[in-house]
C-alpha positions as CSV (number, residue, x, y, z in Angstrom):
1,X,0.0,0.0,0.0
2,X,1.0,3.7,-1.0
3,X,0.5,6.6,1.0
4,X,0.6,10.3,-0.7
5,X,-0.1,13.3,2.1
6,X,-1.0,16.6,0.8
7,X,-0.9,19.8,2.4
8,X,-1.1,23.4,1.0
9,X,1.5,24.4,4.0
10,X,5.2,23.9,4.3
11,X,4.6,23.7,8.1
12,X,1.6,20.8,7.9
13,X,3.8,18.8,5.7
14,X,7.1,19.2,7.8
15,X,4.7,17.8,11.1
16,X,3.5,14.9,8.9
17,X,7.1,14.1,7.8
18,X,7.7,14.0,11.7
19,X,5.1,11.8,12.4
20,X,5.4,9.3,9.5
21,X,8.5,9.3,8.3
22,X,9.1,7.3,5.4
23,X,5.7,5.4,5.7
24,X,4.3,8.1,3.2
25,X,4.8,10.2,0.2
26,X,4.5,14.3,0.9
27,X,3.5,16.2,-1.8
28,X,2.8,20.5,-1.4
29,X,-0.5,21.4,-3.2
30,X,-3.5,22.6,-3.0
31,X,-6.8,20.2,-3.3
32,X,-8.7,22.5,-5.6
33,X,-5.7,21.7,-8.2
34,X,-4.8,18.4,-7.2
35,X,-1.0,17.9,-8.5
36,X,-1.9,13.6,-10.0
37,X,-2.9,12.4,-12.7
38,X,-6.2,10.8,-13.5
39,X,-7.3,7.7,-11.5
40,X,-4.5,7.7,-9.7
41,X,-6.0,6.3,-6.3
42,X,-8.5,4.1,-4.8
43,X,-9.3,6.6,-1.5
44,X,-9.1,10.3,-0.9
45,X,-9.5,11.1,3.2
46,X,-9.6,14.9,3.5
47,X,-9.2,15.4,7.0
48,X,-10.0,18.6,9.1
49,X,-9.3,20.9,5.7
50,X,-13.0,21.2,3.9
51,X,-14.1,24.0,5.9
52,X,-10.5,25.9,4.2
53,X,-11.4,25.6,0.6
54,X,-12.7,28.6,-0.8
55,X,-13.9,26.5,-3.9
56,X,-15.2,23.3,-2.3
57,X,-16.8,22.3,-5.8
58,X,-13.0,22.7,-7.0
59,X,-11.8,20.1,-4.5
60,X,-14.8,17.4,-5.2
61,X,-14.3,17.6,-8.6
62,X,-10.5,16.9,-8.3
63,X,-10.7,14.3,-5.8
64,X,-13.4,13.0,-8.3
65,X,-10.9,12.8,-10.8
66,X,-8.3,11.4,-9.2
67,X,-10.2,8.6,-7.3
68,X,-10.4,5.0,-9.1
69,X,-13.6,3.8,-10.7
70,X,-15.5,3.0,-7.6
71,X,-12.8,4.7,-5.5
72,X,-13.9,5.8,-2.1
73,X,-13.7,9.9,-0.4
74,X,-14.0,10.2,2.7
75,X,-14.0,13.8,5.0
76,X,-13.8,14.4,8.1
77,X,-14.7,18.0,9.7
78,X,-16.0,20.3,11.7
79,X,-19.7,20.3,12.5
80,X,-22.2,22.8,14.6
81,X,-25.9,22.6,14.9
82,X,-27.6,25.2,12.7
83,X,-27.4,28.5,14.8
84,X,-23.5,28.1,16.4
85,X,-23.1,27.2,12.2
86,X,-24.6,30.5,11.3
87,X,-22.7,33.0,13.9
88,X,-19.5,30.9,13.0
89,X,-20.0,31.2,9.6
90,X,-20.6,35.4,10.1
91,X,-17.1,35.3,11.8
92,X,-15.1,33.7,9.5
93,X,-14.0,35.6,7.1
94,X,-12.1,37.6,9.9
95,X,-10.4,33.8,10.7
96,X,-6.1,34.2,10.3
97,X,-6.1,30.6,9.8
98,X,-7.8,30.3,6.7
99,X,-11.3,29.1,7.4
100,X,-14.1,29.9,5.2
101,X,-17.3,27.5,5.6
102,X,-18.5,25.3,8.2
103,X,-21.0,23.4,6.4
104,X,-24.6,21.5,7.1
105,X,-25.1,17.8,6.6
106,X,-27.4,19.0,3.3
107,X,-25.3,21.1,2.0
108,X,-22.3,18.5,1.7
109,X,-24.5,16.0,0.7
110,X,-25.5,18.6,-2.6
111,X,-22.0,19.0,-3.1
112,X,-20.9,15.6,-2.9
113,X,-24.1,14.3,-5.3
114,X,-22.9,15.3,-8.6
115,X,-19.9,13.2,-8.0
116,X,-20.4,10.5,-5.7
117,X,-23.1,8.5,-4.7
118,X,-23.4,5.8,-1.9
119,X,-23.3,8.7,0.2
120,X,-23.5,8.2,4.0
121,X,-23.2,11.2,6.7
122,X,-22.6,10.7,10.2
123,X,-21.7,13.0,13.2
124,X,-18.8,11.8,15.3
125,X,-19.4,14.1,18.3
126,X,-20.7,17.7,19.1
127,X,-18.1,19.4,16.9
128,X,-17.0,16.8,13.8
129,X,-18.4,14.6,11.2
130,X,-18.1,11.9,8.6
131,X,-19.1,11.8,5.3
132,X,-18.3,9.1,2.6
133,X,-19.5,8.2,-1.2
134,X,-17.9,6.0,-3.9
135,X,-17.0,7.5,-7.1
């Protein structure tokens, strides 16, 4: 098994190198211009990012390309029932560490549709969730 870690941040990928040593690949880039070629794995995991990407359409799309026929996404992130959602959301754009969108279980599944399906949301605890589909 291959693993490939991608990071927009020097910094992130310089902790993951720590962590993991040789056990992965490291690769800077940004997920709304994913640097691989086409089909070029069998699962994405986007972990604790989704609620950075200015263009989350940009992202799915790419991780659509690069996943497999009936490669697997999964992302994990930040969830807050609908009112603590809304005042977070006002805030944000003042955020110095790039955050731009918490988002709802509806909305991610209407992003996620037009690429994925065998969707499946869950909530992990107060403050994070799981969401899967197969391309």
């Amino acid at each position: 098994m291959q693993l490939t870690g991608l990071d927009l941040s020097h910094e992130m990928l310089t902790v993951a190198r720590s962590k993991l040593k040789e056990k992965a690949e490291f690769v800077l880039g940004d997920a709304e211009n994913l640097p691989f070629i086409d089909e070029s794995f069998d699962i994405v995991i986007c972990n604790d990012s989704f609620h950075h990407y200015p263009h989350p359409q940009m992202a799915l799309l790419q991780i659509h390309r690069v996943l497999k026929n009936k490669g697997k996404i999964i992302i994990g992130d930040c969830y807050q029932k609908a009112l603590v959602r809304l005042i977070m959301n006002c805030f944000m754009r003042f955020s110095h560490e790039g955050d731009v969108k918490i988002y709802s279980e509806k909305e991610m599944k209407r992003m996620m549709m037009p690429y994925f399906h065998n969707i499946v949301f869950k909530t992990v605890d107060h403050c994070s969730f799981l969401i899967e589909g197969e391309k």
